[in-house]
C-alpha positions as CSV (number, residue, x, y, z in Angstrom):
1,X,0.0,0.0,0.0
2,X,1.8,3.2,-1.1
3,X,1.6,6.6,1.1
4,X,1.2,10.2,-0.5
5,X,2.4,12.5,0.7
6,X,0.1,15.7,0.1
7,X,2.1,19.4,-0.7
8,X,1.1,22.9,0.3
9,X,0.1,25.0,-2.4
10,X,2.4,26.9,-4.4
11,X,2.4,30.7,-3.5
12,X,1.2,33.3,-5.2
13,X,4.4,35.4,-5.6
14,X,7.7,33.9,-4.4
15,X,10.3,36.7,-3.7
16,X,12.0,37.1,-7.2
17,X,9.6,35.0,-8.9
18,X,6.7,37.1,-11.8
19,X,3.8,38.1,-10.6
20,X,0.5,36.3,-12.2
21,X,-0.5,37.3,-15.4
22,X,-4.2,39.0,-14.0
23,X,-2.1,41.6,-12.1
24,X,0.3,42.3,-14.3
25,X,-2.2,42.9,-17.1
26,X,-4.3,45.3,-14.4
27,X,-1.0,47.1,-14.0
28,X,-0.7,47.4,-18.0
29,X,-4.2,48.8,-18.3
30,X,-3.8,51.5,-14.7
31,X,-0.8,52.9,-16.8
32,X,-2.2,53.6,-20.0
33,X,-5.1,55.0,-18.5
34,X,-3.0,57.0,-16.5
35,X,-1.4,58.7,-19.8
36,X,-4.5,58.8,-21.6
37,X,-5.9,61.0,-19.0
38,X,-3.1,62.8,-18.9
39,X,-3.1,63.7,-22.8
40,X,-6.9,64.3,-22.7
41,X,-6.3,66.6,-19.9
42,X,-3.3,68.5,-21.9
43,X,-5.4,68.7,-24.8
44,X,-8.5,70.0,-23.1
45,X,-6.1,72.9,-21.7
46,X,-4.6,73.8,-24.7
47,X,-8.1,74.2,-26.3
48,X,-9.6,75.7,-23.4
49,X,-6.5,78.1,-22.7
50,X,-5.9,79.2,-26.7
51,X,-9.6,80.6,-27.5
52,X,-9.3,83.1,-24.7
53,X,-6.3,84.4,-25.4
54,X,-7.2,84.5,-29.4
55,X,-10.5,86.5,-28.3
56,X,-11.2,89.4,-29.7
57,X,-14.0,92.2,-28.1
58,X,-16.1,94.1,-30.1
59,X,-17.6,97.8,-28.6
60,X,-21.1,97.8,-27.9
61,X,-21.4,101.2,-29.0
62,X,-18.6,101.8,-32.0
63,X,-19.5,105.8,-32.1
64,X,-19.0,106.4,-28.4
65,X,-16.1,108.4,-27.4
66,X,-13.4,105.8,-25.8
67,X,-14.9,102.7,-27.6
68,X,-12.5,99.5,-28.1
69,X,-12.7,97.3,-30.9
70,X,-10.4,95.0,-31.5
71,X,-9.3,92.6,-34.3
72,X,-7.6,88.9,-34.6
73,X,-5.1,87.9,-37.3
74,X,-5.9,84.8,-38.6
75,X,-3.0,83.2,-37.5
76,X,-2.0,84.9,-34.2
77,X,1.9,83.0,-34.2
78,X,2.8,85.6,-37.1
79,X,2.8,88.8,-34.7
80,X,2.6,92.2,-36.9
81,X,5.9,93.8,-37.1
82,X,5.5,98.0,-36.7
83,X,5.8,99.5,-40.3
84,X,2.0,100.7,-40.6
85,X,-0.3,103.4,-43.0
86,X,-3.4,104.0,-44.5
87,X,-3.4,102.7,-48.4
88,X,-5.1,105.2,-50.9
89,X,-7.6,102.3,-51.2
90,X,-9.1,103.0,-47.5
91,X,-7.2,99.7,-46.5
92,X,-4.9,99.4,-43.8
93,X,-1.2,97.9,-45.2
94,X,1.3,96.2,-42.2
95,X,4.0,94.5,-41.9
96,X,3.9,91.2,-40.3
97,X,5.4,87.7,-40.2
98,X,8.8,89.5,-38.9
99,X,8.8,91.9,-41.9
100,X,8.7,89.6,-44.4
101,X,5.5,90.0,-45.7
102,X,3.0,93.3,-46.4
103,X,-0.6,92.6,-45.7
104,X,-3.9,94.2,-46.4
105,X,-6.9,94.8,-43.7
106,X,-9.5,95.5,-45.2
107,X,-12.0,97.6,-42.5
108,X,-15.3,97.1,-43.6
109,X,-14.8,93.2,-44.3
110,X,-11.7,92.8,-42.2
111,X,-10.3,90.3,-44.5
112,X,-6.5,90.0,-44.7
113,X,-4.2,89.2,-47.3
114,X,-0.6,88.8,-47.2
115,X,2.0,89.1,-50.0
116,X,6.0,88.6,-49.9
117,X,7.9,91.2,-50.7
118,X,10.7,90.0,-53.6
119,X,13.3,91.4,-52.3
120,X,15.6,88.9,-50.4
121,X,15.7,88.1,-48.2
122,X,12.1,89.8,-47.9
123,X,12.8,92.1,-44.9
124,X,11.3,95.0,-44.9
125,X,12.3,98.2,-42.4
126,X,10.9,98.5,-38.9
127,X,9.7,102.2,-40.2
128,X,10.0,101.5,-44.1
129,X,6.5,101.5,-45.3
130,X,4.8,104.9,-46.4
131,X,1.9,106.1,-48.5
132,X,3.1,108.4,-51.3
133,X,1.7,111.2,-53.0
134,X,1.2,109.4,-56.4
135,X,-1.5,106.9,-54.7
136,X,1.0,103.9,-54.5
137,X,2.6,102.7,-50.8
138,X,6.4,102.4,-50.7
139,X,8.6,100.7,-48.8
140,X,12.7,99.9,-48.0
141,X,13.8,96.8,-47.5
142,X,17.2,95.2,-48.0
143,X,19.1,98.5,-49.5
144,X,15.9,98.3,-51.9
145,X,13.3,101.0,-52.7
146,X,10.0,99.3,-53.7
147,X,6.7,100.7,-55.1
148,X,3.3,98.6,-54.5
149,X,0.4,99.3,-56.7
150,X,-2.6,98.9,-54.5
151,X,-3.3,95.8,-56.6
152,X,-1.0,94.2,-55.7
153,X,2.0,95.0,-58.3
154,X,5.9,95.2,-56.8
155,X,8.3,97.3,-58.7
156,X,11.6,97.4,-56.5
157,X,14.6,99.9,-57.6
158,X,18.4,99.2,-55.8
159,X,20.2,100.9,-53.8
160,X,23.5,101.4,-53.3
161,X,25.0,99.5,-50.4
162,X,27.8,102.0,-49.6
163,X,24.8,103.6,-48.0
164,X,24.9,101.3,-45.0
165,X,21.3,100.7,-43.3
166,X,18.9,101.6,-45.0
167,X,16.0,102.8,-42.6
168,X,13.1,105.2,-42.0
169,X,11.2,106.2,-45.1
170,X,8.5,109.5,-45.2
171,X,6.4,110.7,-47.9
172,X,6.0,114.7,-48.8
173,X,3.0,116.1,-50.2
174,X,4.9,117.5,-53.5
175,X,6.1,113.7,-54.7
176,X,8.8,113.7,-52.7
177,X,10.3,110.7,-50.6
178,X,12.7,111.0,-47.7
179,X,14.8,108.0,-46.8
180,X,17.0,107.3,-43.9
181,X,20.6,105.6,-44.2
182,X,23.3,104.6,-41.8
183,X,25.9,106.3,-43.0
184,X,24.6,109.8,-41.5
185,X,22.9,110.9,-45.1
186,X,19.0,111.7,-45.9
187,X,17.9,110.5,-49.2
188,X,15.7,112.9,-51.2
189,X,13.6,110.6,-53.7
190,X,11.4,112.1,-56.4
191,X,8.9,109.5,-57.8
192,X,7.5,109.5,-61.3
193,X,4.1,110.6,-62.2
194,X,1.4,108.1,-61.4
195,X,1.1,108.3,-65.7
196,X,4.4,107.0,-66.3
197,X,4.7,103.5,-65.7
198,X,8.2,103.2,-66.8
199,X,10.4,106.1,-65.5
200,X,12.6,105.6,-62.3
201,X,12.5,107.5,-59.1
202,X,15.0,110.0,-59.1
203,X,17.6,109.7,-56.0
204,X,19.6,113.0,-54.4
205,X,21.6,112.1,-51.5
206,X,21.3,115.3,-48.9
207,X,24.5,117.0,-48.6
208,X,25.6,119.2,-45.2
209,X,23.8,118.2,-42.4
210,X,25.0,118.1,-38.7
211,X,26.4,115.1,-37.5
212,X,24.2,112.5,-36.0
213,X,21.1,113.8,-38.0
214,X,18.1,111.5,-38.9
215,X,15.7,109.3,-37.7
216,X,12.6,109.9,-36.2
217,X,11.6,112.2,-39.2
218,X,8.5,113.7,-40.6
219,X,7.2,115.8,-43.5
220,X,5.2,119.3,-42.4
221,X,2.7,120.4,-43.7
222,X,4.4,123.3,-46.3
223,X,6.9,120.2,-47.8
224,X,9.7,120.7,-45.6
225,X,11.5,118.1,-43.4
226,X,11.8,117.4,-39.8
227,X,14.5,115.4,-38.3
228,X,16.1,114.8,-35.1
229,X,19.8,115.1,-34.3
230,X,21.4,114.3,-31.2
231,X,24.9,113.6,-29.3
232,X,25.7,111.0,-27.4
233,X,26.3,111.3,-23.8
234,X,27.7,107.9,-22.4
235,X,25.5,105.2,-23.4
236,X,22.4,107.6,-23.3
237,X,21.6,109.4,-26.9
238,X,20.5,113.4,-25.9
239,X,18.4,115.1,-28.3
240,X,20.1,118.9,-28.8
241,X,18.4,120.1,-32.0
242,X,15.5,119.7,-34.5
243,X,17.2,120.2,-38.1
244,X,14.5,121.0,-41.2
245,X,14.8,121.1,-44.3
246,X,12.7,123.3,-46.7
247,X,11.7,121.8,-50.6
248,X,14.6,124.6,-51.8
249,X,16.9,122.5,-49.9
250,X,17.8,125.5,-46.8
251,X,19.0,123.9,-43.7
252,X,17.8,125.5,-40.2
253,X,18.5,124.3,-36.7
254,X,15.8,124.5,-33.6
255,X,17.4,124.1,-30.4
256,X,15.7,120.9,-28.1
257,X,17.3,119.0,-25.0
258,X,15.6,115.8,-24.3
259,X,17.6,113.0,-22.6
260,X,16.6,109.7,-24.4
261,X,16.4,111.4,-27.5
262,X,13.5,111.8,-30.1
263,X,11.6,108.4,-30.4
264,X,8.6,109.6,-32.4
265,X,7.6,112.7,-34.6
266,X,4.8,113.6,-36.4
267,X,3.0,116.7,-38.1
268,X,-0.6,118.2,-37.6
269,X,-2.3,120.2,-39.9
270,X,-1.9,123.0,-37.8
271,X,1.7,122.8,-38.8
272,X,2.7,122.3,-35.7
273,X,5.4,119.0,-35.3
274,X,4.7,117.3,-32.2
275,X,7.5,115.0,-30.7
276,X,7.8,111.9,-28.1
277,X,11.1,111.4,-26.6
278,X,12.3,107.8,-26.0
279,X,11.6,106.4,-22.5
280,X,14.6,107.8,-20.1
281,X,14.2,105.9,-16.4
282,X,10.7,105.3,-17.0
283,X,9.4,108.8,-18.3
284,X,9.2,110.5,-21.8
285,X,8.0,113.6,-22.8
286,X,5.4,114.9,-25.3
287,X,5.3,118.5,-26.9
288,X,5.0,120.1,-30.2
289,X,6.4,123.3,-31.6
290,X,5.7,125.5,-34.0
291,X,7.4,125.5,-37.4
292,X,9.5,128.6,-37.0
293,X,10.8,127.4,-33.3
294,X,9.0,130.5,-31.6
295,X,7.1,128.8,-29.5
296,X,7.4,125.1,-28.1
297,X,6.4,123.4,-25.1
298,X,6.2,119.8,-23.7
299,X,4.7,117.9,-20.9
300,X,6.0,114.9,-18.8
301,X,4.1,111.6,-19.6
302,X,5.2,107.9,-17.8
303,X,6.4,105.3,-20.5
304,X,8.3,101.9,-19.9
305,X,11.7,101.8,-20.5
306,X,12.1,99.8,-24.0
307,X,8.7,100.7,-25.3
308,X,8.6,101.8,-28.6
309,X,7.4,105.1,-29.0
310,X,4.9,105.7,-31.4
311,X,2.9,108.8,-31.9
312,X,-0.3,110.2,-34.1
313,X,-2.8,112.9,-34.5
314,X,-5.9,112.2,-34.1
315,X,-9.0,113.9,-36.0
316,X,-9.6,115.7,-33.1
317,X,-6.5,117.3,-33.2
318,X,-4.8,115.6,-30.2
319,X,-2.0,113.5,-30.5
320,X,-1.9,109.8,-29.3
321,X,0.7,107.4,-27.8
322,X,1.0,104.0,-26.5
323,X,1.2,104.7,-22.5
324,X,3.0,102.7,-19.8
325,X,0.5,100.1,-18.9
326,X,-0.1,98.6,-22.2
327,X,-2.8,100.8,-23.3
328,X,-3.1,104.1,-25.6
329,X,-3.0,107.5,-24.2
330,X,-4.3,111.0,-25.9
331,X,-2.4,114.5,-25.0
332,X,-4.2,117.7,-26.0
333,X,-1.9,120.6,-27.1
334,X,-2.4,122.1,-23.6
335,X,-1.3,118.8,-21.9
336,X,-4.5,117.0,-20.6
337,X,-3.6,113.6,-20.7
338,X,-6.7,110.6,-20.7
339,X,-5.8,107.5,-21.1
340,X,-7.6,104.2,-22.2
341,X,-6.9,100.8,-21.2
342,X,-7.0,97.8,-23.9
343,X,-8.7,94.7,-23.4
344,X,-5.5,92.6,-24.1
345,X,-2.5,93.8,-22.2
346,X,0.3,91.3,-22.8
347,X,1.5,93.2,-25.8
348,X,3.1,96.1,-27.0
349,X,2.1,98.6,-28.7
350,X,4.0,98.8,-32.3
351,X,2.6,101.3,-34.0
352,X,-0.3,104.0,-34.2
353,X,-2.0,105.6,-37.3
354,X,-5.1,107.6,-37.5
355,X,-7.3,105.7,-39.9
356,X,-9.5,107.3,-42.8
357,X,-12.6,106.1,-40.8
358,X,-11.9,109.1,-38.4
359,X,-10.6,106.4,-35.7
360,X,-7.2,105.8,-34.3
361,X,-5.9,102.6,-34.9
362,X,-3.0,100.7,-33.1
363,X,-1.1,97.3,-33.9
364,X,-0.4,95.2,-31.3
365,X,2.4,92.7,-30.5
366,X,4.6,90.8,-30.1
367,X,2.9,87.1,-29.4
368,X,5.1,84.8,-27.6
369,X,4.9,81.0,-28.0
370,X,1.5,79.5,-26.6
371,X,0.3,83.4,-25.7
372,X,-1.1,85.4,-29.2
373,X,-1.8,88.8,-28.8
374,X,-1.3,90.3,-31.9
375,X,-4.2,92.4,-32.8
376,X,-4.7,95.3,-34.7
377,X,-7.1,97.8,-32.1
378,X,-9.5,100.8,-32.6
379,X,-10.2,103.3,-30.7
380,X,-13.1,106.1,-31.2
381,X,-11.7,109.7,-30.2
């Protein structure tokens, strides 16, 4: 008669040994749950987070004094870039995609539409895009001078590089275009006739100006020129005079001392030039004078330092700016300042322009990765 003898169960998990295959397959299926919640939950952020800083508002009331409206690029990663005017078409032509392309808003529509410049590599000036006097918008980029039908048709003339940077560019009323370069010389550019579709802009480089002369500039009223020259003083540039230039070609200092320098300057049709200086430990100034120098005056206004100052008249005959806290400000010619706060306030103000629609319009920017803000903004004065 045989004996046997009976054995204890095996255990379930001997140190060392693999766990059954029912836990290790609830282990499996707790991880990849784990990371699909984890992606879904990304996702839903990303979605969530993306529409409200895309948003644009929309006044309630677009013929109140003060009123906001605001409006999104289609693709808010391509921030607008500064260079800004009014087109002889009503439209309003920008620079965006990092100055390598000149778009078209359209204000009734707001469509937008985007073409290259040719010139390579397609770079067009921080201040290099103007409306001339012939009807056609004209812009520098690359040592180039380029004319842009308002249909859409480049025609782009060299220049020479000996010129160095090739900068700021200003339109007179008399079919005259001033151009900035880095070698210390102003450009005086006369265009052809709207009627002649194959003559070439004539180019004069500006002879005998005092050192350190050029941009900001601005056209008056009566076809002379207004630029800024300055002297440095340690790392800080200091504003001394304002040099013009009349359409026979006379040269005339006015006197001005603004640490920081000129930033931004602009004419009203009062002929009065109106002038921003660039933000020196937090504060600028604003003023205007008159066009003989008689009489000038300025008032204190608070600005961050690396803001870049921008400066308009308005139809109601004030000037406006882009103020410290993100927002856009308007100065009367006896100093009252109001200002007005934007809805979006994580970008800087680039530019501002008063628009044909009797509103002041203002591009905003930059966008940083995962945060659009570019915009282009109206206000109502």
């Amino acid at each position: 008669m045989s004996t046997v003898t009976p054995t204890s169960p095996a255990p379930a998990h001997e140190a060392g040994g693999r766990p059954p295959r029912r836990r290790r397959r609830w282990w499996l299926f707790a991880l990849l749950g784990g990371v699909v919640v984890v992606v879904l939950g990304a996702i839903g952020l990303f979605a969530w987070v993306i529409p409200q800083q895309q948003a644009c508002s929309t006044a309630a009331d677009p013929t109140r004094s003060g009123a906001i409206t605001e409006y999104c690029p289609s693709d808010p990663y391509q921030p607008f870039s500064g260079a800004m005017t009014f087109g002889p078409d009503g439209a309003l032509w920008y620079t965006t995609n990092n100055n390598t392309k000149i778009a078209r808003f359209t204000l009734a529509s707001g469509a937008v539409t985007a073409t290259a410049a040719p010139s390579e590599p397609n770079r067009v000036a921080y201040a290099g895009l103007v409306r001339g006097s012939d009807g056609n918008l004209w812009y520098i980029a690359n040592n180039t001078l380029g004319r842009l039908r308002p249909h859409g048709q480049f025609t782009e003339y060299a220049l020479s590089k000996e010129l160095g940077f090739v900068g700021e560019i200003d339109a007179g009323p008399d079919g005259v275009l001033w151009v900035t370069t880095g070698n210390g010389a102003l450009l005086n550019i006369a265009i052809p006739s709207p009627s002649d579709t194959t003559a070439a802009p004539r180019i004069t480089q500006v002879t005998g100006l005092p050192p350190n002369t050029g941009s900001p500039m601005a056209v008056a009223p009566d076809g002379s020129l207004w630029a800024a020259t300055f002297e440095m003083s340690g790392n800080t540039a200091v504003s001394t005079h304002f040099t013009r230039i009349t359409p026979t070609g006379k040269i005339t200092q006015l006197p001005v001392t603004l640490p920081g320098g000129i930033g931004a300057l602009t004419t009203a049709p009062d002929g009065k030039m109106w002038y921003m200086s660039a933000p020196y430990q937090q504060e600028s100034r604003i003023g205007w004078i008159t066009p003989s120098g008689a009489t000038a005056t300025s008032y204190r206004v608070a600005l961050a330092e690396g803001s870049a100052p921008s400066l308009a008249i308005g139809p109601d005959g004030n000037a406006w700016f882009a103020t410290k806290e993100g927002g856009v400000g308007r100065i009367t010619p006896a100093g009252v300042v109001t200002t007005f706060a934007l809805p979006q306030t994580d970008g800087n103000i680039t530019n501002i322009t008063a628009g044909p629609d009797a509103g002041i319009w203002a591009m905003q920017g930059w966008s940083m990765p995962g945060q659009p803000s570019s915009r282009l903004v109206r206000i109502t004065p």
